[in-house]
C-alpha positions in Angstrom: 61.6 56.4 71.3 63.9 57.6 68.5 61.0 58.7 66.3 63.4 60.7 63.8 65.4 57.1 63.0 61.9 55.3 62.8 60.1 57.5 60.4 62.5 56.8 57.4 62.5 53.4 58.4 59.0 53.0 58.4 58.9 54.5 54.9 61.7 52.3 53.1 60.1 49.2 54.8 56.6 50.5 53.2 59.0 50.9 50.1 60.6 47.1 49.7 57.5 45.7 50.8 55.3 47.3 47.5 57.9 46.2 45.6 57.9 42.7 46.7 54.4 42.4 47.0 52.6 45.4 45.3 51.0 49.0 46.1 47.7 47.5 48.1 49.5 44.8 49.7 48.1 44.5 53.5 51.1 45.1 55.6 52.2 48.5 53.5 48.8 49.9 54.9 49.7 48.4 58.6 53.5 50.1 57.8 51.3 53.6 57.2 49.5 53.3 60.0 52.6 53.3 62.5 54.3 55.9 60.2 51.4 58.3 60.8 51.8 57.9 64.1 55.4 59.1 64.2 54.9 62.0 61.9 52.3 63.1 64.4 54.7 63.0 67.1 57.3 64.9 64.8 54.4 67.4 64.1 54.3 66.7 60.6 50.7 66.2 60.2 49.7 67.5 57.0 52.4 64.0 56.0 50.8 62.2 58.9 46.9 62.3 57.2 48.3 61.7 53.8 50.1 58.5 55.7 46.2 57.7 57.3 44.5 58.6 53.9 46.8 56.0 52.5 46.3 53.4 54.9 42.3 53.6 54.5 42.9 53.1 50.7 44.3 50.0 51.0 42.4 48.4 53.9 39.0 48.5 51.9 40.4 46.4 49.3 40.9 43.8 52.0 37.5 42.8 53.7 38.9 40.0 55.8 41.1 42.9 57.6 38.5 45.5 56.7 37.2 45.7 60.4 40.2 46.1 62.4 42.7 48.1 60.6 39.9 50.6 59.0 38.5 51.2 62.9 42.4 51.5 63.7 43.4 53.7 60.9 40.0 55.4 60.9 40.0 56.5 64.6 43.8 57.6 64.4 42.5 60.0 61.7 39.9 61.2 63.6 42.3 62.3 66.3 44.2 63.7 64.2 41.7 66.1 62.3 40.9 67.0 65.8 44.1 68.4 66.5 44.1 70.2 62.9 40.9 71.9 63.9 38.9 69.9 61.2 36.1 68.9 63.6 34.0 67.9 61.2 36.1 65.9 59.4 37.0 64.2 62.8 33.4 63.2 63.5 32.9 61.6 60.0 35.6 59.8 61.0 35.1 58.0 64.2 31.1 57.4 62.7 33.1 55.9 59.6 34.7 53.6 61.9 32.1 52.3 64.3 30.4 51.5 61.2 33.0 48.9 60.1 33.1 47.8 63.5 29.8 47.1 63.3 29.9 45.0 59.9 32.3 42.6 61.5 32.1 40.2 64.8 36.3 40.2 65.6 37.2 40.7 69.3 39.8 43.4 68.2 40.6 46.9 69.4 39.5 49.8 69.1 36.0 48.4 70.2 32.9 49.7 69.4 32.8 51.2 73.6 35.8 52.7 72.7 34.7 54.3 69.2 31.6 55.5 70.7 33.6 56.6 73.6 36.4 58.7 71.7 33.0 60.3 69.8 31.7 61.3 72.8 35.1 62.8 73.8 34.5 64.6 70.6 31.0 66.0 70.5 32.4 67.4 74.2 35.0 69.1 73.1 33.5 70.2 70.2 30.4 71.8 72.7 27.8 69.6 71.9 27.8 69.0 75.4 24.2 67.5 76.3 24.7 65.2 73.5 27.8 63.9 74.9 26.8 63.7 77.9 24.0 61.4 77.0 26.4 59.1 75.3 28.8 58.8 77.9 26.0 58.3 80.7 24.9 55.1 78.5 28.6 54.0 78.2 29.2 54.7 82.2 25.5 52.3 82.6 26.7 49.5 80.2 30.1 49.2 80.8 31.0 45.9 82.9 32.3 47.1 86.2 36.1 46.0 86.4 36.8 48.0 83.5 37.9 50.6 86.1 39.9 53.0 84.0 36.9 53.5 81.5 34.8 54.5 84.3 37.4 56.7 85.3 37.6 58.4 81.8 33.8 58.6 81.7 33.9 60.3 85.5 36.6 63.0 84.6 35.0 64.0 81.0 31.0 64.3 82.4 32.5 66.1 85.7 34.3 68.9 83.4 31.1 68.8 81.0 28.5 69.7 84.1 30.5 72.1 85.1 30.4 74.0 81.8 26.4 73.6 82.1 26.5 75.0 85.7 25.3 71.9 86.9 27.7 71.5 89.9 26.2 69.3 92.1 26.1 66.3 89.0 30.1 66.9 88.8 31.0 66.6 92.4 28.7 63.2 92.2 30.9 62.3 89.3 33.9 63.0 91.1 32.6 61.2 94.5 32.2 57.7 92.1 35.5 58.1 90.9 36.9 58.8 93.7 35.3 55.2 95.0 36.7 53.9 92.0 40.7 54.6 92.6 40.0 53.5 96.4 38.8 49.9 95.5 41.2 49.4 92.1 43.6 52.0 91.5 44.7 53.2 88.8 47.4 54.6 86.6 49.5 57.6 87.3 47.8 59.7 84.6 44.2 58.7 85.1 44.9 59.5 89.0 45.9 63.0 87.8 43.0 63.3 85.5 40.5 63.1 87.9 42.5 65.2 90.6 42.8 67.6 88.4 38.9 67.5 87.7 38.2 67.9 91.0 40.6 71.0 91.4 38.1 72.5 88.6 34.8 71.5 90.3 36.0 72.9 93.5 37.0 76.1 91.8 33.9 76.6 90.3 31.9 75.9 93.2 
C-alpha cells in the first residue's frame, strides 16, 4: 500500500528491463500496466493514460499475449477516461477490448461477461439507460447462478437505472432478488452495502 515507493519502482523496473531486453519487450507493457494503476491512485492521470497508451502499443506486437493484456490494459483505460470525463473515448475502449477477447479462446480475465458488463455500467452512467438496461437484463439471464456477486452488481445497477425511468415497481423487484441472493450466499462487505444502499434510494423515491 505504499503507492508513492511503488510508482518509481515500477518505472526503473520498466527501465532495466528495455534495456536488457528492448522497448516492446512483453513484461515492460505488463510493468505499465501496474504503473498506471498507481498513478491513478496518486491522481496523476494525465501520467496514468500515457502509462495505458503505452502498454497497448506494445501488447499488439505480441499476438500470443494480444488477448489478455490488451482486454486488461484496454478496460483499465476505459475506466480511466471515465473518470477524466472522456466518455467517448471510454466506450471505444471497453468495445476495443471485447473485440480482442473475442479473437482469442484463453480462459483469462477480464472476460467477455465482464467487458460487456463494465459497458453496460458505462452506457448507465453515461444515460443511455434503456440500452443498458437491455444489456444487463441479458447478462442477469445468462449468467450461471453461483456467480452470486455478478448478480448482485447486475441487481444494484438496473434497481438505480428504473428508478431514473420512474419505473419503481421493476427496482423494488430487483432489489427483492438481491435480497434473495445475500440470504442464500452472502456476500462481501461492499456489495452488501451496495445493494442496501440501493434500496435506501428505491424507498426514497417511492
Amino acid at each position: 500500500n505504499d503507492t508513492e515507493r511503488a510508482v518509481p519502482e515500477l518505472r526503473r523496473a520498466a527501465f532495466e528491463f528495455e534495456q536488457l531486453f528492448g522497448a516492446d519487450y512483453i513484461d515492460v507493457a505488463w510493468i505499465n500496466t501496474m504503473l498506471a494503476e498507481g498513478l491513478r491512485q496518486l491522481g496523476r492521470l494525465d501520467e496514468a493514460r500515457v502509462a495505458l497508451q503505452h502498454a497497448i502499443e506494445i501488447f499488439e506486437k505480441h499476438p500470443e499475449k494480444r488477448a489478455t493484456g490488451l482486454a486488461q490494459a484496454r478496460s483499465a483505460l476505459s475506466k480511466l477516461l471515465q473518470v477524466m470525463g472522456d466518455w467517448r473515448g471510454s466506450r471505444e475502449q471497453v468495445d476495443l477490448a471485447i473485440l480482442d477477447r473475442l479473437q482469442s479462446s484463453e480462459k483469462a480475465m477480464p472476460t467477455i461477461d465482464q467487458l460487456r458488463s463494465l459497458r453496460s455500467m458505462l452506457l448507465v452512467e453515461q444515460g443511455s439507460l434503456q440500452e443498458g438496461i437491455t444489456d444487463f437484463l441479458e447478462l442477469q439471464r445468462a449468467a450461471p447462478k453461483e456467480q452470486h456477486h455478478a448478480h448482485l452488481l447486475f441487481c444494484e445497477v438496473l434497481a438505480r437505472a428504473y428508478v431514473v425511468l420512474g419505473n419503481l415497481s421493476a427496482a423494488r423487484e430487483q432489489i427483492g432478488r438481491g435480497k434473495r441472493i445475500l440470504l442464500e450466499y452472502g456476500a462481501s462487505s461492499n456489495r452488501a452495502f451496495a445493494l442496501a444502499t440501493t434500496a435506501a434510494q428505491v424507498a426514497a423515491a417511492e
